[in-house]
SEVO-76332 format. One record per residue (C-alpha): x, y, z. Coordinates in steps of 0.5 Angstrom, whole numbers, m for minus. Layout:
BEGIN
<r c1="X" c2="Y" c3="Z"/>
...
//
This chain:
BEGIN
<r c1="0" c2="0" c3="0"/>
<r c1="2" c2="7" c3="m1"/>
<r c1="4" c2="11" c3="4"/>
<r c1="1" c2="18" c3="4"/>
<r c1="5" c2="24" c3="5"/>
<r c1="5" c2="26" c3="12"/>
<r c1="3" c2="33" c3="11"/>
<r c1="m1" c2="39" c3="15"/>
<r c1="m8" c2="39" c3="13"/>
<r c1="m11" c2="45" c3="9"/>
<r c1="m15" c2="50" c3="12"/>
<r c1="m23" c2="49" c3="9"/>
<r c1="m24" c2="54" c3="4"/>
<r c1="m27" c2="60" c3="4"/>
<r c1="m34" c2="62" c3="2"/>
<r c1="m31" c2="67" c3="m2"/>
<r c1="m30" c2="66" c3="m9"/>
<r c1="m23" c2="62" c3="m12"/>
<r c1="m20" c2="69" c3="m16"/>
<r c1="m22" c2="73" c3="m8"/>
<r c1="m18" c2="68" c3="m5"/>
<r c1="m12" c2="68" c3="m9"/>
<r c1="m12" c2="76" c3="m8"/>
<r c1="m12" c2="76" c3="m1"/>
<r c1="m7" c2="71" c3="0"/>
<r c1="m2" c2="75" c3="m5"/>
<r c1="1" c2="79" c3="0"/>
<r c1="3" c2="74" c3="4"/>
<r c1="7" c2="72" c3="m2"/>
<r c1="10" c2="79" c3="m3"/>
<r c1="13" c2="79" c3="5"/>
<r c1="16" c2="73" c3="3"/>
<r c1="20" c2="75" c3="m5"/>
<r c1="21" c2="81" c3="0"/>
<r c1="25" c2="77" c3="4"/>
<r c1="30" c2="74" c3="m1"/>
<r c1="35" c2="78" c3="m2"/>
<r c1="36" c2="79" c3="6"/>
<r c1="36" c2="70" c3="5"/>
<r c1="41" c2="70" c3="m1"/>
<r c1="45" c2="75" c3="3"/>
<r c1="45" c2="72" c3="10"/>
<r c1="45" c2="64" c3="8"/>
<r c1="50" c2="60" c3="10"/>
<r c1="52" c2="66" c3="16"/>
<r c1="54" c2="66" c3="23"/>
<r c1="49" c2="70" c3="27"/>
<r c1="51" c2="72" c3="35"/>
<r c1="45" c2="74" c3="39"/>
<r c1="45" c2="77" c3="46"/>
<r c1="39" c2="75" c3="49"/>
<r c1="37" c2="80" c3="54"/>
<r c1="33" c2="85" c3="57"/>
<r c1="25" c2="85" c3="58"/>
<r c1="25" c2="79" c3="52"/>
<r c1="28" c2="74" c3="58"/>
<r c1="22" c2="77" c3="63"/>
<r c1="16" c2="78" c3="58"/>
<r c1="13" c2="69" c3="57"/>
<r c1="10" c2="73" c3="50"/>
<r c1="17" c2="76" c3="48"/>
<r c1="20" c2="69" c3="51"/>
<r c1="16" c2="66" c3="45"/>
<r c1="17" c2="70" c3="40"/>
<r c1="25" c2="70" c3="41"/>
<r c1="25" c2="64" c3="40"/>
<r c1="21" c2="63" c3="35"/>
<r c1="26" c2="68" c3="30"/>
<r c1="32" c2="64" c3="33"/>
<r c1="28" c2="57" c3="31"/>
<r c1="26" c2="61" c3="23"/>
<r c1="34" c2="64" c3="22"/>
<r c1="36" c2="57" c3="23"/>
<r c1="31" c2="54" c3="18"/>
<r c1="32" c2="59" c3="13"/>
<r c1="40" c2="57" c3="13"/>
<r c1="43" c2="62" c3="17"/>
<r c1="48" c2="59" c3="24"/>
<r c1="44" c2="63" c3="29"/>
<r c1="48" c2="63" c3="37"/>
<r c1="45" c2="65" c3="43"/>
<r c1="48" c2="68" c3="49"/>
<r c1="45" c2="70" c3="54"/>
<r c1="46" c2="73" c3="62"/>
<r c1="40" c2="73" c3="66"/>
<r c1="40" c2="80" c3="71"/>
<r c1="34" c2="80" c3="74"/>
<r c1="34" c2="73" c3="75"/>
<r c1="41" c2="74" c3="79"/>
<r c1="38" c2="80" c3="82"/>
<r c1="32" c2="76" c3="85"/>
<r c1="35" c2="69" c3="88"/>
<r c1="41" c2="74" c3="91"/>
<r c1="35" c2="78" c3="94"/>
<r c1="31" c2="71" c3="96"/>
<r c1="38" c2="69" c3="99"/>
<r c1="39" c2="76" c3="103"/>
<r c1="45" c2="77" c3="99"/>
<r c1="45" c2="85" c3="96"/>
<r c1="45" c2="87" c3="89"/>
<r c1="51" c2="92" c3="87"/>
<r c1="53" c2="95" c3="81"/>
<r c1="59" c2="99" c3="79"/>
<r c1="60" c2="102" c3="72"/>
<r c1="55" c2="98" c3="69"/>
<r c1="57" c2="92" c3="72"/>
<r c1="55" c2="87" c3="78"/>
<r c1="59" c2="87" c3="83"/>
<r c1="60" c2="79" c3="85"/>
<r c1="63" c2="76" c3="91"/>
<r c1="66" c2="69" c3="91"/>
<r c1="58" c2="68" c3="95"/>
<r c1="55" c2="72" c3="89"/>
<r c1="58" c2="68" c3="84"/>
<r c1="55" c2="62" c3="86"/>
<r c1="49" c2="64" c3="85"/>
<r c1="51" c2="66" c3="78"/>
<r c1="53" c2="60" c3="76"/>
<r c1="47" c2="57" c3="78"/>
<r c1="42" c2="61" c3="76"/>
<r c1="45" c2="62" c3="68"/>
<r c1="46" c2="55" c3="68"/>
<r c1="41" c2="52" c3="72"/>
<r c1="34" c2="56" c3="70"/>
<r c1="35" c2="61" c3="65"/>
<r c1="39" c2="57" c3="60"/>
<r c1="34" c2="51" c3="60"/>
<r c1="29" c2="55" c3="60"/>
<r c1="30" c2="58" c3="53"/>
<r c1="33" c2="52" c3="51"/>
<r c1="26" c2="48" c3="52"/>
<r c1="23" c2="54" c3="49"/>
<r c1="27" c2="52" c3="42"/>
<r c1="27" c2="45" c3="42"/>
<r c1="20" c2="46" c3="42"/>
<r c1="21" c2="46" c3="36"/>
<r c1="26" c2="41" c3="34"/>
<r c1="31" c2="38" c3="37"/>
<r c1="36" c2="43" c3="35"/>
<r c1="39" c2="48" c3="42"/>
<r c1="44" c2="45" c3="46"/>
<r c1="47" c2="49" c3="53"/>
<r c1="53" c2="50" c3="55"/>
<r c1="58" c2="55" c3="58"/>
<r c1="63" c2="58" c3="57"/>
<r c1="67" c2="54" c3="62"/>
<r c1="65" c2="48" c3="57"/>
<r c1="71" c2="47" c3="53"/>
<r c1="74" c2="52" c3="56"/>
<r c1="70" c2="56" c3="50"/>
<r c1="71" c2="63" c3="54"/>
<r c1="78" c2="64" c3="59"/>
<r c1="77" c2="71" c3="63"/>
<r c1="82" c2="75" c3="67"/>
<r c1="80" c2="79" c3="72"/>
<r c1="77" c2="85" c3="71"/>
<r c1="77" c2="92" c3="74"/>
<r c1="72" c2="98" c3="73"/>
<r c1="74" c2="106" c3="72"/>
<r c1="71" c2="110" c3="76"/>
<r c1="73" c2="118" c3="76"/>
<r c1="80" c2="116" c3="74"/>
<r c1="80" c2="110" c3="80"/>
<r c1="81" c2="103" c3="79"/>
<r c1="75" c2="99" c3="83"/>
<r c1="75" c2="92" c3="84"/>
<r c1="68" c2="88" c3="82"/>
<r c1="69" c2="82" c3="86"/>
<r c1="68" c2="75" c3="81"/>
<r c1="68" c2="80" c3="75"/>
<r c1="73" c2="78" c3="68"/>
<r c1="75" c2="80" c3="61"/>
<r c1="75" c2="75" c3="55"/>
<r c1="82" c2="74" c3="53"/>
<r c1="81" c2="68" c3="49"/>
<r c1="75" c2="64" c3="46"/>
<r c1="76" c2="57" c3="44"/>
<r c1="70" c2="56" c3="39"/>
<r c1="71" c2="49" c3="37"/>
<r c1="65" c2="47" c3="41"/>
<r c1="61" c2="52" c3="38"/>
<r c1="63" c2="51" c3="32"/>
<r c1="62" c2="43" c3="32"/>
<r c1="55" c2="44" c3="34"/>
<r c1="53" c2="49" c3="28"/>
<r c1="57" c2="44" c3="23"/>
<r c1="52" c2="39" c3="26"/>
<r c1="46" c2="44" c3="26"/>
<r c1="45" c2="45" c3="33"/>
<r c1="44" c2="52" c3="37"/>
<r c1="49" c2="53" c3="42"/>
<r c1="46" c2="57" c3="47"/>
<r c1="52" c2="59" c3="52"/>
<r c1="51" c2="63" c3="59"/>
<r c1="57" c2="68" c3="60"/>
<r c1="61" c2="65" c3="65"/>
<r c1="68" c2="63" c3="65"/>
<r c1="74" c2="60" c3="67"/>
<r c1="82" c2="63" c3="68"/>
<r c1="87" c2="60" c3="65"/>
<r c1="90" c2="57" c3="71"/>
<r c1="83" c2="54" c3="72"/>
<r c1="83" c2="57" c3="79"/>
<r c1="77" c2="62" c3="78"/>
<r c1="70" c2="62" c3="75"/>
<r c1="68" c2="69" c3="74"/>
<r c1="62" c2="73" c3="72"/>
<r c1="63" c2="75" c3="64"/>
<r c1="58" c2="81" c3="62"/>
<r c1="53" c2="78" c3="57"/>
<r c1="54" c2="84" c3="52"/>
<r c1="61" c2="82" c3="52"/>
<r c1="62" c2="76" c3="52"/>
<r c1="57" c2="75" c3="46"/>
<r c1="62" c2="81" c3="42"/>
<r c1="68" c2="76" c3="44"/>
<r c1="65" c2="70" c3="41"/>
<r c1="62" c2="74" c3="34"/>
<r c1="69" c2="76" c3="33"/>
<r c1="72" c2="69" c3="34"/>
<r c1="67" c2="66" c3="30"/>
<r c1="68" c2="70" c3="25"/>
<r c1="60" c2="72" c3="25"/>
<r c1="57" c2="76" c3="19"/>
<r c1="54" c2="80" c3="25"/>
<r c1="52" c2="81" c3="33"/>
<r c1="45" c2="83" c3="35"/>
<r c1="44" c2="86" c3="42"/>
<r c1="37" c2="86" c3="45"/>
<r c1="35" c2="92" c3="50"/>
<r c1="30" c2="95" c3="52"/>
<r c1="32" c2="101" c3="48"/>
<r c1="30" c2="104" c3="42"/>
<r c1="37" c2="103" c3="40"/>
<r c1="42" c2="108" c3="41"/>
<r c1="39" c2="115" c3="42"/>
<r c1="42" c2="121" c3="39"/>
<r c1="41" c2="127" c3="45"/>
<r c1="39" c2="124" c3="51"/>
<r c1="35" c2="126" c3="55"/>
<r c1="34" c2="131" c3="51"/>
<r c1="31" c2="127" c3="45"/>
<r c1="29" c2="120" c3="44"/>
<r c1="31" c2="120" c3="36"/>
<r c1="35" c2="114" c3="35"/>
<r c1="41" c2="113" c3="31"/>
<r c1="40" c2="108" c3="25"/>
<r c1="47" c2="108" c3="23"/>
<r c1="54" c2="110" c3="25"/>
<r c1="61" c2="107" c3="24"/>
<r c1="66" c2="105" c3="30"/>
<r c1="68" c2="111" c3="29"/>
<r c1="64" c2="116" c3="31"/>
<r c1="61" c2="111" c3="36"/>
<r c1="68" c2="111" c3="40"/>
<r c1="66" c2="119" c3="41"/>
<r c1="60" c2="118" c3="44"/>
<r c1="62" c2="113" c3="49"/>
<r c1="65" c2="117" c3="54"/>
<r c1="58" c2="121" c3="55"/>
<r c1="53" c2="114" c3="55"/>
<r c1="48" c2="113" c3="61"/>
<r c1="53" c2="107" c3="63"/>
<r c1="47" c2="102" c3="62"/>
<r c1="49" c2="102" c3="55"/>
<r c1="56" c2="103" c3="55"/>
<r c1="59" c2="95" c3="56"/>
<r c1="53" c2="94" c3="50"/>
<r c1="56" c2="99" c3="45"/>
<r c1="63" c2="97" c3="47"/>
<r c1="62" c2="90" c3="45"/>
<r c1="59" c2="93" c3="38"/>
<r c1="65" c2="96" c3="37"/>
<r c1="70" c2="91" c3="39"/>
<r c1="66" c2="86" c3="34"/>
<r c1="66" c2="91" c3="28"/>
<r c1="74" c2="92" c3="29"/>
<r c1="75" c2="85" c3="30"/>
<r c1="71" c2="83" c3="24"/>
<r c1="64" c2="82" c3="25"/>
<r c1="60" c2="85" c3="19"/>
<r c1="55" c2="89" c3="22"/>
<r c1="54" c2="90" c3="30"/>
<r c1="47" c2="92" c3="32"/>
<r c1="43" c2="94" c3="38"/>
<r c1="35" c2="93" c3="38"/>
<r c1="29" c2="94" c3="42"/>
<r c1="28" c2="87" c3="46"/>
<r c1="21" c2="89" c3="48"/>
<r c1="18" c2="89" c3="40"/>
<r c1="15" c2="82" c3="38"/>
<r c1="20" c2="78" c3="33"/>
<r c1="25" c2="84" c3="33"/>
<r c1="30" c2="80" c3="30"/>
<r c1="27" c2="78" c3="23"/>
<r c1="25" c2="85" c3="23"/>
<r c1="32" c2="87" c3="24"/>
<r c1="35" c2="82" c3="18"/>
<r c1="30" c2="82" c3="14"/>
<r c1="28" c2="89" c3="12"/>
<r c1="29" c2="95" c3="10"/>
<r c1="28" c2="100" c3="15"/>
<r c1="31" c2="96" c3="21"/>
<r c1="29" c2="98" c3="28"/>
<r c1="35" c2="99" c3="32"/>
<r c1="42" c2="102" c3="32"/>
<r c1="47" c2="99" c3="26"/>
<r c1="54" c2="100" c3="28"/>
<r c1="59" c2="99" c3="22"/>
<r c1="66" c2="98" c3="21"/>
<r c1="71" c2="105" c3="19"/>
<r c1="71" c2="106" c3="12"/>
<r c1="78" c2="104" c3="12"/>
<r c1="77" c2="98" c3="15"/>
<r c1="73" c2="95" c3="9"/>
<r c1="66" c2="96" c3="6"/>
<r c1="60" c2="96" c3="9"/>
<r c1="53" c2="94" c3="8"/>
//
């Protein structure tokens, strides 16, 4: 006996006639033409994304991240996520009677806190989100940066009104070891990868920025580009004075504008600048809270964030 296809069944028809049906149904073939220069373009390429902000919190949000990432996949693209879990940390620090302290952006962690960050990152906000891909297929795997020694880290010291500030368990990226990563994408997979890492002498974990640690790991990967939710528009040109946000601008003029930023963006847009100078194609931030950002982001014209581009010099841009 033949065995028939297994296929989803057709919605039953319309009680319309069958030239009106063919009409309303255009426009969802025009969207996809549309899209197939940005396909051709990114096929084949490796995408980082930070994952971050409001997306980690909102269940809708949560569901359509992963439903962008899951598309980006399927449409040929090499998609990696990365991803820290501020309020989450900052809730178990709470429920266990530790205090939150942040300096120049950063979180400061103590040896206590760093364990709450280890097990939150692996243990809750990463399977989560894995669980949320694979509801899909069984494509995400979870590791850390510890995994494979993926990320190594040294110590990292903030500036503060010129002083050197010690923040406890928190490191700098100073080597990535993408074979892992790597593996899982010639395999199909979606490594998903908590930012954390060890030091080279295997004494310390430490406690790595998530927007950091995404631009480390675009430049290593050679990633065609790195985009960074927040809950922001984007970069904005003037604020508070104003909430027009820069569509584009180059490393350049980016590392002019660094020193005024509210320090909430500064480790965002320092990574967009490192990826484009060690390169990454294009480094883009964009605003986590708008459903399916990211397919917005790559697959249109107008995009809605900040696009940072390499210097003129450096090579073409987009």
């Amino acid at each position: 006996m033949t065995k028939i296809p297994d296929v989803p069944p057709r919605a039953p028809a319309a009680a319309t006639p069958r030239a009106a049906r063919k009409h309303t149904a255009l426009p969802k073939a025009r969207t996809l033409i549309e899209a197939l220069p940005w396909l051709t373009r990114h096929h084949g390429k490796t995408v980082v994304i930070k994952f971050g902000g409001n997306a980690m919190v909102d269940e809708e949000l949560k569901s359509a991240f992963a439903q962008d990432v899951v598309f980006l996949r399927h449409a040929g693209l090499r998609p990696v996520v990365v991803h820290g879990g501020g309020p989450q940390i900052s809730a178990q620090l709470d429920r266990m009677g530790l205090v939150s302290e942040f300096k120049a952006g950063l979180r400061v962690t103590t040896p206590e806190a760093m364990d709450v960050v280890r097990m939150v990152l692996a243990g809750q906000v990463q399977r989560e989100l894995v669980g949320l891909l694979n509801r899909h297929g069984p494509l995400a795997v979870g590791m850390t940066g510890e995994d494979a020694h993926t990320m190594t880290a040294t110590k990292h010291y903030a500036e503060i009104d010129g002083e050197r500030v010690d923040l406890g368990r928190v490191g700098d990226v100073s080597a990535v070891d993408t074979g892992a990563i790597q593996a899982l994408l010639d395999d199909g997979r979606i490594p998903v990868i908590s930012s954390v890492a060890r030091s080279a002498d295997d004494t310390h974990v430490y406690n790595v920025n998530a927007d950091t640690a995404a631009a480390a790991l675009a430049a290593a990967l050679g990633a065609e580009t790195l985009m960074v939710l927040t809950d922001v528009e984007g970069l904005y040109a003037d604020w508070p004075h104003s909430d027009d946000v820069i569509s584009q601008l180059t490393a350049h003029e980016l590392e002019a504008l660094l020193p005024d930023l509210a320090s909430g963006m500064v480790p965002k847009m320092e990574g967009c600048l490192y990826a484009v100078r060690n390169g990454v194609r294009t480094a883009r931030v964009i605003d986590g809270r708008v459903q399916h950002a990211i397919l917005l982001e790559i697959f249109t014209d107008e995009g809605i964030g900040t696009m940072v581009v390499p210097d003129a010099d450096q090579g073409d841009t987009p």
